[in-house]
Each structure stands twice: as C-alpha cells, then as structure tokens.
C-alpha positions in Angstrom: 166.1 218.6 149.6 169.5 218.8 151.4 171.6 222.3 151.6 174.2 221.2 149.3 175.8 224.4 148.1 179.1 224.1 150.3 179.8 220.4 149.1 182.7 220.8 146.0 182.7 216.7 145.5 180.4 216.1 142.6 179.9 212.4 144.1 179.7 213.7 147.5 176.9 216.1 146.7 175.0 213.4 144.4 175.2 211.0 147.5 173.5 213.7 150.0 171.2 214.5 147.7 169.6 210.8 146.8 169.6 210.2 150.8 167.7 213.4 151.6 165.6 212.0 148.9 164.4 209.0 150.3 163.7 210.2 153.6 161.6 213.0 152.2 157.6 212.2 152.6 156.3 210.8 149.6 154.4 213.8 147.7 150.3 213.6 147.5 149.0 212.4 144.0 147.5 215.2 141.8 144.0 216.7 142.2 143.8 218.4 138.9 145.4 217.0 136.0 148.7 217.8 134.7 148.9 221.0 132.0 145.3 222.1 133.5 146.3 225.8 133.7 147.6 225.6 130.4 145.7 227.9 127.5 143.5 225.8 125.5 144.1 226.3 121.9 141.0 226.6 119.2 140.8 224.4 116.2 140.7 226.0 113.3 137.8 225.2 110.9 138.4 222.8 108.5 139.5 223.9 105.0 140.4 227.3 105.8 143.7 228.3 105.1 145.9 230.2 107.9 147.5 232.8 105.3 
C-alpha cells in the first residue's frame, strides 16, 4: 500500500490508496483454511451442567 502519512486531504489520501490498490499483485488463494490456528474448543457432554 501507498506511503500515505503526509497526505492531510481525506479524499486525496482515499484516491492514492484505491490506485496503489489496483496495481498491487493479486494475493495467492489460501493453503490452509481460514481460523486453522485457532484453539479448538471441546464439547461438553451432553446433560452435564457447567455449574
């Protein structure tokens, strides 16, 4: 994405940023699906009361 720090115009800086968007290389698709590092979480058995 474009240095856009020193640019004060709100419009300005929006237009900068969606050009240095589109000429950015497309990203690669995913190898591992999204959330994968994410903890798992048990199930608790069924008719067991946390409390």
């Amino acid at each position: 994405m474009a240095d856009t720090k020193k640019v004060a115009d709100k419009a300005e800086r929006k237009e900068l940023k969606r050009t240095a968007r589109k000429k950015a290389a497309p990203k690669a698709k995913r190898t591992t699906p999204r959330g994968a590092q994410k903890k798992k979480v048990k199930k608790l058995v069924r008719g067991q009361s946390k409390r």
